[in-house]
C-alpha positions, 0 to 999 in steps of 0.5 A, a space after each residue: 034577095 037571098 033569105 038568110 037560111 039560103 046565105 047561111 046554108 052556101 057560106 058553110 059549104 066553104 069549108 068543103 069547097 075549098 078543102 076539094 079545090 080545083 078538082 071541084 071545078 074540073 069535074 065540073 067542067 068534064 062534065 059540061 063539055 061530055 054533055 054540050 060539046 057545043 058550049 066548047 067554042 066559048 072557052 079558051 081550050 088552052 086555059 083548060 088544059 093548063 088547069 088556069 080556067 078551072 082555077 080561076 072559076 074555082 077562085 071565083 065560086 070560093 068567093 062568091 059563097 065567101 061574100 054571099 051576104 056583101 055582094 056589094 064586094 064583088 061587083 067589080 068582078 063582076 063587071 069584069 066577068 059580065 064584059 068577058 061574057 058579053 065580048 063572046 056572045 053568052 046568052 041567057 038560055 046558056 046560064 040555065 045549062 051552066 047551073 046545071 051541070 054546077 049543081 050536079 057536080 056538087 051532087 056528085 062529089 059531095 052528096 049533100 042533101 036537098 036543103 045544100 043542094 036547094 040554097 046553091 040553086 038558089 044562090 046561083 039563080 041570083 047571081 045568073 040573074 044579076 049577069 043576065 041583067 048587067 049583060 043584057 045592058 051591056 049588049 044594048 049599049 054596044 049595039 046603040 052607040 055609034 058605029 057599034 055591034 052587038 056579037 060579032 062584025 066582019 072585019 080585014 086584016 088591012 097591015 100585019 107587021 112583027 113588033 117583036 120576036 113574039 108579038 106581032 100586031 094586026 091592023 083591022 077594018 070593017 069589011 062593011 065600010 061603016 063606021 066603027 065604035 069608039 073604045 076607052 083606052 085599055 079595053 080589048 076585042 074578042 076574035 071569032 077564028 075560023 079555019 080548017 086547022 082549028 077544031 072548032 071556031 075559037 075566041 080570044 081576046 087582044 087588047 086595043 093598042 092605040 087611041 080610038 080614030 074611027 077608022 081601024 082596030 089594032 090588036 096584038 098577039 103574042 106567039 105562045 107555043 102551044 096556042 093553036 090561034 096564035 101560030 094561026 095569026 102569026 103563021 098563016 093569017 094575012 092581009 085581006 083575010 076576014 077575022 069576025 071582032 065582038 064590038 070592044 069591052 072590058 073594064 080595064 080602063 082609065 077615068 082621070 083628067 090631064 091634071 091626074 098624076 099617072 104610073 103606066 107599069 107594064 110586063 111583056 105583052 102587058 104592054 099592049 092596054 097600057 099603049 093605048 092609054 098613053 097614045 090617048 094621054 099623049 092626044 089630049 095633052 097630058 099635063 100631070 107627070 107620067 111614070 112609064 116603066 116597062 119589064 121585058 125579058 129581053 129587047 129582041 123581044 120587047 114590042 113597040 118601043 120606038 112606038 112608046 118612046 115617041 109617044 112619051 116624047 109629047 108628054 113634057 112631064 115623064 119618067 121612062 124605065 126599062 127592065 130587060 135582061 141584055 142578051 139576044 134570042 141567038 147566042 151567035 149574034 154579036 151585035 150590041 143591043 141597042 140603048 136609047 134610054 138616057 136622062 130621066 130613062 133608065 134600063 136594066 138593074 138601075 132602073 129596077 131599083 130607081 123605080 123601086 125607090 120612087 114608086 112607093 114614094 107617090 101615094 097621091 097617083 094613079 096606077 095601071 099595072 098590066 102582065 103578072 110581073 107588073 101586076 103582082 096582085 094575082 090579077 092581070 090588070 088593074 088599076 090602083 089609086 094609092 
């Protein structure tokens, strides 16, 4: 437990923080990566450039002191962090390095005395604890369950099949021939890449796009123009390559039973958690009423639609809505887009504004939302009961 000087001390730093900004957790990050390049290969390099992984630990170091005295508030990001932690191997040691580099940071842009700079310390040794703990409990039960690995595990690409202009999905099995973990719907693999093109090995994370069989994963990527391991997927990786998988996390999930009543709303790439969700609910024989609604920007980049429109079929009580724009990537082509929505399914403005009618209507149901369109809570994923 924090004393109160420590608690009172951290949330009158507020103000400072956020009056810095990002540029606090910029430094923060220059600094580490000058002295343990090392630590490199556990981040996604990409969101460093972009400025989103510097924000997002700025968003999170503002509510931290923000919420210092009700932890209790941030448990659930913290259950989300401690999965992500976990998916790319953090180890313990490596909280030590990060509180470093923290503490001079703050030392260096703002000069605040021992007393601020002593109840940082301890406000972070407190929550480097609490991680460390929730991990070291998460990597166990990984390791523990059946067919389950703690770090990293070998697995082939057995099938790589183009779902969309932009998405393509990658079928894996362990190279091993063991059995493989089960997972809940929603959660994701991270995927250790190693290749000549790449300056160092790279992680990132794709979502599980299927209900658990216990025979393969399937993942898929989008292509993102300036994502060096997604032009590696989608441009060079191929069958019978070797891709290194963490065991699945992620706190993205669904707890109901076949009676609770769904809403399944999804952006783009978004799709691909909520896939899983519904090949799930389609096995166990949902008998609630489901809502599916899907935004893509246009059809020839809209994956996986036959796929979910089979699954929504073995659901009795659904609702289907598409929203994408009609036109094609290549101006030249003629052809009509085509249009597989009638009755209850509906596509474009019309079902933009039918769903907006009846979403906000439903105050009893479960909602999963995934991709910021679908989302538009700052989060990427969620779920929410109203």
């Amino acid at each position: 437990m924090l004393d109160t000087q420590t608690i009172v001390i951290v949330k009158s730093t507020l103000p400072l923080l956020q009056q810095y900004g990002p540029g606090l957790t910029a430094h923060f990050y220059q600094r580490m990566f000058r002295h343990n390049p090392e630590l490199k290969s556990l981040f996604n390099m990409s969101h460093q450039h972009s400025g989103d992984q510097r924000e997002a630990l700025f968003n999170a170091i503002c509510a931290y002191a923000a919420h210092i005295d009700t932890p209790a508030a941030l448990s659930g990001a913290v259950e989300r962090i401690a999965h992500k932690h976990v998916s790319v191997g953090i180890q313990p040691q490596q909280y030590a390095i990060i509180g470093h580099h923290l503490l001079k940071t703050l030392e260096e842009l703002f000069n605040p005395g021992s007393d601020v700079l002593d109840a940082w310390s301890n406000a972070y040794s407190t929550l480097a604890q609490l991680f460390i703990a929730r991990e070291s409990q998460l990597y166990q039960g990984l390791a523990g369950q059946s067919g389950g690995w703690a770090h990293q595990r070998a697995f082939a690409i057995a099938d790589k099949r183009v779902e969309s202009d932009l998405i393509t999905s990658f079928t894996l099995v362990p190279q091993d021939g063991a059995p493989i973990a089960d997972f809940l719907p929603g959660q994701y693999l991270s995927v250790y890449v190693r290749h000549p093109s790449l300056p160092r090995q790279a992680i990132r994370q794709y979502s599980l796009t299927h209900a658990p069989n216990g025979q393969h994963y399937r993942i898929a990527v989008k292509r993102e123009p300036q994502g060096a391991v997604s032009r590696y997927l989608h441009d060079v990786a191929g069958a019978g390559d070797t891709l290194h998988l963490s065991a699945p996390c992620g706190g993205f999930t669904l707890n109901t039973t076949p009676e609770t009543p769904l809403a399944l709303i999804s952006a783009g790439v978004g799709v691909t958690p909520l896939l899983s969700m519904l090949d799930t609910l389609s096995r166990r024989g949902q008998r609630a009423s489901l809502y599916w609604l899907h935004a893509a920007d246009s059809d020839p980049v809209r994956a996986f639609g036959e796929e979910s429109e089979h699954l929504l079929a073995t659901i009795p009580h659904h609702h289907a809505h598409l929203c994408a724009t009609p036109r094609r990537t290549h101006a030249a082509d003629p052809r009509p887009l085509p249009s597989r929505y009638d009755g209850s399914r509906h596509r474009g403005r019309r079902a933009a504004r039918s769903a907006h009618a009846v979403l906000f209507l439903w105050t009893d149901w479960l909602y999963a939302t995934c991709g910021t369109a679908a989302a538009g809570t700052g989060r990427r994923c969620g779920t929410t009961a109203l």
